[in-house]
MOPAC internal coordinates of N, CA, C and O (Angstrom, degrees):
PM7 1SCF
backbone

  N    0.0000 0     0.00 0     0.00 0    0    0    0
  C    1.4390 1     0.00 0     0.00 0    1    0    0
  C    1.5177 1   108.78 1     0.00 0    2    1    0
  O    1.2310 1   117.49 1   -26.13 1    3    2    1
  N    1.2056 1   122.38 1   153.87 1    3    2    1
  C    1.5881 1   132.87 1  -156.21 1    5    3    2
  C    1.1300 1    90.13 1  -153.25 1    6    5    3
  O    1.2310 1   122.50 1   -61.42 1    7    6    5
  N    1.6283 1   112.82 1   118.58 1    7    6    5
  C    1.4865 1   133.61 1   147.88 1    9    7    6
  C    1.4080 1   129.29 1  -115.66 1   10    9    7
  O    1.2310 1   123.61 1   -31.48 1   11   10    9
  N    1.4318 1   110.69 1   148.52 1   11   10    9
  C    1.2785 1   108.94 1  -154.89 1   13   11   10
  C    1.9096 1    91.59 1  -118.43 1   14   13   11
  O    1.2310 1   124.26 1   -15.65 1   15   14   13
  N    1.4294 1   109.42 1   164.35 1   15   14   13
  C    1.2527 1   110.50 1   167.32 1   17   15   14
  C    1.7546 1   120.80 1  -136.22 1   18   17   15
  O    1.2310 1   118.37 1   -87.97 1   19   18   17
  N    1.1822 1   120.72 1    92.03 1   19   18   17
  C    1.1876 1   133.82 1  -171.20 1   21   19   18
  C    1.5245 1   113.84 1   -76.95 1   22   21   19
  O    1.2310 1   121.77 1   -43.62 1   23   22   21
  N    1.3211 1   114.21 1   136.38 1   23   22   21
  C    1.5036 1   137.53 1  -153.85 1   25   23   22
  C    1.6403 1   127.09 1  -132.94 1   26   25   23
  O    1.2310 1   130.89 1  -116.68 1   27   26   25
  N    1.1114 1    96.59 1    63.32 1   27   26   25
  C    2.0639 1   111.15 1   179.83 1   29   27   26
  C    1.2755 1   111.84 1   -71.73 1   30   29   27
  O    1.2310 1   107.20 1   -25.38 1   31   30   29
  N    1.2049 1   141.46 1   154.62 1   31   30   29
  C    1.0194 1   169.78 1  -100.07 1   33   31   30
  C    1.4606 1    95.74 1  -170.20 1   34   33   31
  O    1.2310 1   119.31 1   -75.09 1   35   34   33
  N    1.3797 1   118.92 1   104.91 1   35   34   33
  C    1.7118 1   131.42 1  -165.03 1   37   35   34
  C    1.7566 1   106.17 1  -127.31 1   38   37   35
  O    1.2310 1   125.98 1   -54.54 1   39   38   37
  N    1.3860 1   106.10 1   125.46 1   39   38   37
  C    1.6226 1   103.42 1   166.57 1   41   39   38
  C    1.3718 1   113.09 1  -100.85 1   42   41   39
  O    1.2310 1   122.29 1  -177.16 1   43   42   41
  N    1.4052 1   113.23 1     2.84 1   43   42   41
  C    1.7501 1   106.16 1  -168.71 1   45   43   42
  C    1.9233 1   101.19 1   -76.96 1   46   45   43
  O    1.2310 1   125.20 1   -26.07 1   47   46   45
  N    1.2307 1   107.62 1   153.93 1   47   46   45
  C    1.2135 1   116.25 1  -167.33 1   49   47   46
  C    1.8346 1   116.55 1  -139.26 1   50   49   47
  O    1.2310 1   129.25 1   176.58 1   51   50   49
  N    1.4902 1    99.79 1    -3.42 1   51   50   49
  C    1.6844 1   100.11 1  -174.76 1   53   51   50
  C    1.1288 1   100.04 1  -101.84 1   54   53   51
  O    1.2310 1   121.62 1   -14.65 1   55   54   53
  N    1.5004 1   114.51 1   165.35 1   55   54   53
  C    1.6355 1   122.28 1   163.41 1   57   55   54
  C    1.5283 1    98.29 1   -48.67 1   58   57   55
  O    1.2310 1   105.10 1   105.82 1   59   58   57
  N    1.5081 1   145.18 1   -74.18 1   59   58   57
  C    0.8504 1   134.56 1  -161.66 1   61   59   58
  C    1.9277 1   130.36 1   -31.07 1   62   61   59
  O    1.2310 1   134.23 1   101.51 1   63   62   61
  N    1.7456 1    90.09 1   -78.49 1   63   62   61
  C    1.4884 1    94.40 1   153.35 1   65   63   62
  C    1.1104 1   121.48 1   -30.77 1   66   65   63
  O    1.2310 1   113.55 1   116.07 1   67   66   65
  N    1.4798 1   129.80 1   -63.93 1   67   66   65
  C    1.3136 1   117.98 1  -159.80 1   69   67   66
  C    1.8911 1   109.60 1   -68.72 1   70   69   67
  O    1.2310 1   125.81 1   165.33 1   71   70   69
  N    1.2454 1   106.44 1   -14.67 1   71   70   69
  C    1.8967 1   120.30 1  -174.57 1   73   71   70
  C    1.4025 1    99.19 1   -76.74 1   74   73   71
  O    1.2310 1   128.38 1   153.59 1   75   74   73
  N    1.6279 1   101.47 1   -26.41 1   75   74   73
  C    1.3557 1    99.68 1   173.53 1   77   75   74
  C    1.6963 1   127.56 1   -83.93 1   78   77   75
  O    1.2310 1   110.26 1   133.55 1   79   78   77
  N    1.1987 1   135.91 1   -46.45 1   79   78   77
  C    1.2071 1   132.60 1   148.49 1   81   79   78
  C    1.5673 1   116.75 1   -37.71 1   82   81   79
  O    1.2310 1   124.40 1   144.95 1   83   82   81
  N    1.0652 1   109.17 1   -35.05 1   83   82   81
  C    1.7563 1   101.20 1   174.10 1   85   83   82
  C    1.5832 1   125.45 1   -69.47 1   86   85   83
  O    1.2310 1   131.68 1   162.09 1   87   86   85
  N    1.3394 1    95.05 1   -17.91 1   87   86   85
  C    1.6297 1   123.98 1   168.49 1   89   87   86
  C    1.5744 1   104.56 1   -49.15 1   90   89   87
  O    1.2310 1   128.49 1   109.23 1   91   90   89
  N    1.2765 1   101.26 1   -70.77 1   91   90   89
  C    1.0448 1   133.02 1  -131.48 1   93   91   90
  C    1.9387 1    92.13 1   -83.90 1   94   93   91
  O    1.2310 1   128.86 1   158.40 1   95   94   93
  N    1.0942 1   100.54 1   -21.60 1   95   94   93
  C    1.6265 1   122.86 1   172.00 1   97   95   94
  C    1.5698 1   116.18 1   100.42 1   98   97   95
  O    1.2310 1   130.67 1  -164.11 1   99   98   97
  N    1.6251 1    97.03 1    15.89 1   99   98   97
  C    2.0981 1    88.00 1   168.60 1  101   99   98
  C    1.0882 1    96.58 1  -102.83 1  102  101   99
  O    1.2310 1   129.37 1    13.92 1  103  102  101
  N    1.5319 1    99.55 1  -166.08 1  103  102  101
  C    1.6471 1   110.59 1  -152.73 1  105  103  102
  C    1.8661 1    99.74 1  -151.45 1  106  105  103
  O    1.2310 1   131.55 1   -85.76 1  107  106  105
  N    1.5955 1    95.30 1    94.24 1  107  106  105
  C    1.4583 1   100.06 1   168.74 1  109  107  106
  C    1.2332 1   124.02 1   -42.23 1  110  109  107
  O    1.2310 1   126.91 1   -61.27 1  111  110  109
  N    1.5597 1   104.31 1   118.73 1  111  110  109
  C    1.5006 1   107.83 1   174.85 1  113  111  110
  C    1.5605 1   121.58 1  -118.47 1  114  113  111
  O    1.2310 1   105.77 1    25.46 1  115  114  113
  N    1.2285 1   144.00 1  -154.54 1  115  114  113
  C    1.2418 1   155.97 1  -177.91 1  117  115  114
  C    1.4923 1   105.68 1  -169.97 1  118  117  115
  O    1.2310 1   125.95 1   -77.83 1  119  118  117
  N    1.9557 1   106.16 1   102.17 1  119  118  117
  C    1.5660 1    96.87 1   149.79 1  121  119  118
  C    1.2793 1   115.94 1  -125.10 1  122  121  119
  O    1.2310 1   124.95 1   -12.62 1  123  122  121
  N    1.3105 1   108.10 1   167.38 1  123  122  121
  C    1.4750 1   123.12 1  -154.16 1  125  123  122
  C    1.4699 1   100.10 1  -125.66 1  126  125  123
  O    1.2310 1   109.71 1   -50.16 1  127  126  125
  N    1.4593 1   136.91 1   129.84 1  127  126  125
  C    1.1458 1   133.44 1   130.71 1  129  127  126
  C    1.7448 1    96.81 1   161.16 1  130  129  127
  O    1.2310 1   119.01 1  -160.36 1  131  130  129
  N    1.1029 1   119.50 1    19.64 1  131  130  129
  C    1.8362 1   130.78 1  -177.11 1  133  131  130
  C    1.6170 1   109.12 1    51.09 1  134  133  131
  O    1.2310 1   131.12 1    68.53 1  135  134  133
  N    1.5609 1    96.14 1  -111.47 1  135  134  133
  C    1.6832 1    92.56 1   166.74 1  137  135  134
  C    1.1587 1   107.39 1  -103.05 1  138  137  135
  O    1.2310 1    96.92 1  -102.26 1  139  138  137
  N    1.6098 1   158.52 1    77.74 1  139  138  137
  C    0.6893 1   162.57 1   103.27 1  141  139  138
  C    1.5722 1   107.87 1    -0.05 1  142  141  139
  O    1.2310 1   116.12 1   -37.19 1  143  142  141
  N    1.0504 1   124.98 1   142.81 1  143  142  141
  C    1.6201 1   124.76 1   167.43 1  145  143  142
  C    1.5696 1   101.69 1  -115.70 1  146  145  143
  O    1.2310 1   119.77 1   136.43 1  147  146  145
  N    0.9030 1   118.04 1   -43.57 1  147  146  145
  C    1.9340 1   120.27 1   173.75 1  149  147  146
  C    1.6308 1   114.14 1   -70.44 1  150  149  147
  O    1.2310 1   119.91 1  -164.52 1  151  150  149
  N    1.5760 1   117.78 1    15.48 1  151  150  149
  C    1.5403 1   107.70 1  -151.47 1  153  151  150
  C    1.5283 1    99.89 1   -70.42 1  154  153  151
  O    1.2310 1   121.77 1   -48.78 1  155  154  153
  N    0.8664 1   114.21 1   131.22 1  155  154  153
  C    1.6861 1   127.26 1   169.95 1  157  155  154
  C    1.5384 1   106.49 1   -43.85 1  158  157  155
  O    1.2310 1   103.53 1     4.65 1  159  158  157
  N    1.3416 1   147.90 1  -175.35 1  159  158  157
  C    1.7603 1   158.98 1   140.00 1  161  159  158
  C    1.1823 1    98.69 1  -162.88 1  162  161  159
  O    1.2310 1   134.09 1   -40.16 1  163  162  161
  N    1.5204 1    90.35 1   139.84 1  163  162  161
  C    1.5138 1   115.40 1   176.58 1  165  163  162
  C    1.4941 1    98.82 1  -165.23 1  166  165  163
  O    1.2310 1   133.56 1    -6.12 1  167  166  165
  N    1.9270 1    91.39 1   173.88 1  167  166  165
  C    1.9357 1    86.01 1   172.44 1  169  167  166
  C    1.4789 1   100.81 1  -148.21 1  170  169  167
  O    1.2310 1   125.39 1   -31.68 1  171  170  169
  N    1.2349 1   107.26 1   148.32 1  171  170  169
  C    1.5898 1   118.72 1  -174.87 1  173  171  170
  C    1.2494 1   113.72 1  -116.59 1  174  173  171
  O    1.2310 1   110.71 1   -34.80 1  175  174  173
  N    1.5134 1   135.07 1   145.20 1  175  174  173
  C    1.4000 1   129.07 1  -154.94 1  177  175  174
  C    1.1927 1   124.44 1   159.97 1  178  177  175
  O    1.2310 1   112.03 1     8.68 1  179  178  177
  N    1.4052 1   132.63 1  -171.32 1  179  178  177
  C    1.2586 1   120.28 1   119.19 1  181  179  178
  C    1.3121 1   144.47 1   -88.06 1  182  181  179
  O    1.2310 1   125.86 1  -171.12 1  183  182  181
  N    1.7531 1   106.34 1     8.88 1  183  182  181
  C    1.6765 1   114.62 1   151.71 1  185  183  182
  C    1.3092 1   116.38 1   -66.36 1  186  185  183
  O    1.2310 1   111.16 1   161.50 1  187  186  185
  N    1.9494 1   134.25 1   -18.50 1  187  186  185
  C    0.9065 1   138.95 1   179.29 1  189  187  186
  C    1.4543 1   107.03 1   -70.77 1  190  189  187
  O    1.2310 1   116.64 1   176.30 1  191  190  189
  N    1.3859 1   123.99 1    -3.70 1  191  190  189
  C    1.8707 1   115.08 1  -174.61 1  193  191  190
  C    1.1863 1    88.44 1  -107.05 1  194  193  191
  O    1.2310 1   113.16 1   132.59 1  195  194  193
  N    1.1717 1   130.54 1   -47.41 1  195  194  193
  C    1.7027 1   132.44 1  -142.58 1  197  195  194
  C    1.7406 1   119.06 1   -81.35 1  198  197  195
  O    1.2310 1   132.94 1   -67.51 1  199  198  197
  N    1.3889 1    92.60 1   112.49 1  199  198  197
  C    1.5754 1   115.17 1  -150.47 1  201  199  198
  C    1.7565 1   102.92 1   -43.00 1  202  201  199
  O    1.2310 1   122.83 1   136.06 1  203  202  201
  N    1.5004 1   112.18 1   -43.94 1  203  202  201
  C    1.5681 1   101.86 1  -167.22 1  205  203  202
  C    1.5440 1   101.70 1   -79.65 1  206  205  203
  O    1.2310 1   106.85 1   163.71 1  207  206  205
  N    1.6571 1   142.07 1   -16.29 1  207  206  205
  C    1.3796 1   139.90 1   143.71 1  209  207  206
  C    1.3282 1   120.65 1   -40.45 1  210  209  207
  O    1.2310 1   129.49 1   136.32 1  211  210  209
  N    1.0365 1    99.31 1   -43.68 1  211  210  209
  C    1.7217 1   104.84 1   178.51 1  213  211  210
  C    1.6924 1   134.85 1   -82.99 1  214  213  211
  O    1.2310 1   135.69 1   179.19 1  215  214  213
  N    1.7379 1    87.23 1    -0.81 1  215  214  213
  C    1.5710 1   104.06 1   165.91 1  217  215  214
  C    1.7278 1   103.24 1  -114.60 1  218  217  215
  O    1.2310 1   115.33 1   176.31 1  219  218  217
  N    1.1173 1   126.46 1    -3.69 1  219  218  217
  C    1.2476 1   133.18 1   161.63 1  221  219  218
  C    1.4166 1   114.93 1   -67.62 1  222  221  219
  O    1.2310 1   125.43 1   124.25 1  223  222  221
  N    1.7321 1   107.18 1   -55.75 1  223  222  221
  C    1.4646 1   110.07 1   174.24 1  225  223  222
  C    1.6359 1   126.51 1   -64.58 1  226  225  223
  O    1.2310 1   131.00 1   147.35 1  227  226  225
  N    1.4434 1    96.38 1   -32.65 1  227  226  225
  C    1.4788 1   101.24 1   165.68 1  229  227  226
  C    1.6083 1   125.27 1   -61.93 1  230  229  227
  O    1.2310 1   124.49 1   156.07 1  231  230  229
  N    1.4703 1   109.00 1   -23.93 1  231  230  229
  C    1.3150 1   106.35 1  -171.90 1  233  231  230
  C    1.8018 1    97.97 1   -90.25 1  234  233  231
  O    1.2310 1   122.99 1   176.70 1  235  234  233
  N    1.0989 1   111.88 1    -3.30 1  235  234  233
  C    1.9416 1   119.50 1  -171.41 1  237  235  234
  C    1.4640 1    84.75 1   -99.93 1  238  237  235
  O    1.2310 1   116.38 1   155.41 1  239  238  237
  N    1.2640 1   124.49 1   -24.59 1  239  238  237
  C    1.7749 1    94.94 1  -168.91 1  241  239  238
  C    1.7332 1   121.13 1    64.41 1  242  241  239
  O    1.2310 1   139.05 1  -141.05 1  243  242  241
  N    1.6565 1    80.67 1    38.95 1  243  242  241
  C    1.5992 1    79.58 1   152.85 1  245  243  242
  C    1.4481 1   130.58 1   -75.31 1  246  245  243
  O    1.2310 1   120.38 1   -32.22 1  247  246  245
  N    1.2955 1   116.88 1   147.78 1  247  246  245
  C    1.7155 1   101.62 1   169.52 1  249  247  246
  C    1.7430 1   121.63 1   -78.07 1  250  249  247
  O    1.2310 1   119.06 1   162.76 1  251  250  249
  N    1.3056 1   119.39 1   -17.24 1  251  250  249
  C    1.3964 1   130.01 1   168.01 1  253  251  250
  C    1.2859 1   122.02 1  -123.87 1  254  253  251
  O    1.2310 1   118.60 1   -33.46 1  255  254  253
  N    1.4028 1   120.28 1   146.54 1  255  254  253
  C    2.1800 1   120.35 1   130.60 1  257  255  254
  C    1.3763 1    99.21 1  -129.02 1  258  257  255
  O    1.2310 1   136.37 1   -25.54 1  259  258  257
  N    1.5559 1    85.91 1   154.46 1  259  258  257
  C    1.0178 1    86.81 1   168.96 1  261  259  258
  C    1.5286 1   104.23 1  -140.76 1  262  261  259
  O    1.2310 1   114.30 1   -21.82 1  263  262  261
  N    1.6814 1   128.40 1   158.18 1  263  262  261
  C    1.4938 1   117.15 1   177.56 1  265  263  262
  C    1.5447 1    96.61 1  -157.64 1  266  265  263
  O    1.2310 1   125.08 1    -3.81 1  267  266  265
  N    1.6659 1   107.85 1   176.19 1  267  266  265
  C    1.3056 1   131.42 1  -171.63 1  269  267  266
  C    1.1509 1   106.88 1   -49.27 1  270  269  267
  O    1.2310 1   112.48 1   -28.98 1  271  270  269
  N    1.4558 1   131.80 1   151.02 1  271  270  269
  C    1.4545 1   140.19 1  -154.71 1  273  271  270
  C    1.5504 1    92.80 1   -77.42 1  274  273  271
  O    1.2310 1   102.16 1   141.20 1  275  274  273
  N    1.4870 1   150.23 1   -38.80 1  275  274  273
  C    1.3690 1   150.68 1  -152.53 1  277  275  274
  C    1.7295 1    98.53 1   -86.16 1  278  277  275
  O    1.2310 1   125.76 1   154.23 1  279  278  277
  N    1.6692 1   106.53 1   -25.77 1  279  278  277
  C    1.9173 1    83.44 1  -179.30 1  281  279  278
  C    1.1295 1    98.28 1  -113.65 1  282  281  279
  O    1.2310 1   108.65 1  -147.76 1  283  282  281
  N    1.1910 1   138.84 1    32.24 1  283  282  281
  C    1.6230 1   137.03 1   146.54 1  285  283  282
  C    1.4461 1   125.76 1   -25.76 1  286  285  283
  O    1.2310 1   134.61 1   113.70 1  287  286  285
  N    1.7157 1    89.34 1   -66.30 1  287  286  285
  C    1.8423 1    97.91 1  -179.62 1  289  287  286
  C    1.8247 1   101.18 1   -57.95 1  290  289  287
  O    1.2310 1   124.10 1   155.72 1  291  290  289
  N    1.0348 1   109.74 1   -24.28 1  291  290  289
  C    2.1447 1    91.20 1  -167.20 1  293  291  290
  C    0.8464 1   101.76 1  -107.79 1  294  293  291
  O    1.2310 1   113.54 1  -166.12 1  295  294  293
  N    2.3246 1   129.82 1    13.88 1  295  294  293
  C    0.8925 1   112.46 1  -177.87 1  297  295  294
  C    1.8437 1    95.87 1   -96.93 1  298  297  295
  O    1.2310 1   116.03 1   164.53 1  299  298  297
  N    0.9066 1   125.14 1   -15.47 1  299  298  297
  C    1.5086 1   146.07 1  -106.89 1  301  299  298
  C    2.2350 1    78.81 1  -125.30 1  302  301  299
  O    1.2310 1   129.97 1   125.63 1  303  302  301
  N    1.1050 1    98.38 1   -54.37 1  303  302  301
  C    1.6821 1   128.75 1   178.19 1  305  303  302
  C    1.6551 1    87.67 1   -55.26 1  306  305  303
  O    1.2310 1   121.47 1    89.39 1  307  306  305
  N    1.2209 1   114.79 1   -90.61 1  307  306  305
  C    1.2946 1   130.92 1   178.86 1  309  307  306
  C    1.8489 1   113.20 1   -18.51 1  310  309  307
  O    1.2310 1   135.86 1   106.27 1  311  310  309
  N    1.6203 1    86.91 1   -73.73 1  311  310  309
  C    1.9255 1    81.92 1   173.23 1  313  311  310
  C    1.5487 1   113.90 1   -59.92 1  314  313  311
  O    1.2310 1   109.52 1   139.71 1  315  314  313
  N    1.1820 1   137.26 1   -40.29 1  315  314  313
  C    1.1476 1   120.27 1   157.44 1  317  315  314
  C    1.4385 1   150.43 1   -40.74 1  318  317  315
  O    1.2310 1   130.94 1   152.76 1  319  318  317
  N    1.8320 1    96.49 1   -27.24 1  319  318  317
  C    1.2479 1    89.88 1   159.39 1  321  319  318
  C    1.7355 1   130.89 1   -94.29 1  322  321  319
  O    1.2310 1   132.49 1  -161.53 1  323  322  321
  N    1.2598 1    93.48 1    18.47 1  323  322  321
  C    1.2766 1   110.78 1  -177.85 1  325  323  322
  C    1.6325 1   130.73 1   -87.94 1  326  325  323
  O    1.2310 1   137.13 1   143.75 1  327  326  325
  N    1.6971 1    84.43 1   -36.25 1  327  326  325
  C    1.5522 1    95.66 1  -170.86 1  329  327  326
  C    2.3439 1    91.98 1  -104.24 1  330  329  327
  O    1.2310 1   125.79 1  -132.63 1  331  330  329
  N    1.1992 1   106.47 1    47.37 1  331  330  329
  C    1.2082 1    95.66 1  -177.60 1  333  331  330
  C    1.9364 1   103.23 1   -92.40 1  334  333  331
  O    1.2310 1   120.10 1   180.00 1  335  334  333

């Protein structure tokens, strides 16, 4: 399976807007580093615990997640069963 992660260029800035793209089924992000050629990706959250996100991100080749200290252990479980 092959996932891709697509990356637009967004000016909306309110809770609203952004409630609205989530509608719509993307997923406000923030990256940082312009053209960077080494730029790091990752995602922090509570998509960072949640086991079927975390086989999504594994299949994108992110270099990070990260999430709330309580879903660690099933996040931790999760990537493991990933990289088996």
């Amino acid at each position: 399976m092959t996932n891709s992660l697509k990356a637009i260029r967004r000016e909306t800035k309110t809770a609203g807007q952004l409630k609205a793209l989530r509608t719509k089924g993307l997923i406000p992000a923030v990256l940082y580093g312009g053209k960077n050629p080494n730029l790091k990706i990752g995602i922090c959250g509570e998509h960072g615990g949640d086991p079927k996100s975390i086989e999504f991100f594994n299949d994108a080749k992110l270099d990070y997640v990260s999430c709330s200290p309580f879903r660690v252990p099933i996040a931790r479980l999760a990537a493991a069963h990933c990289n088996k």
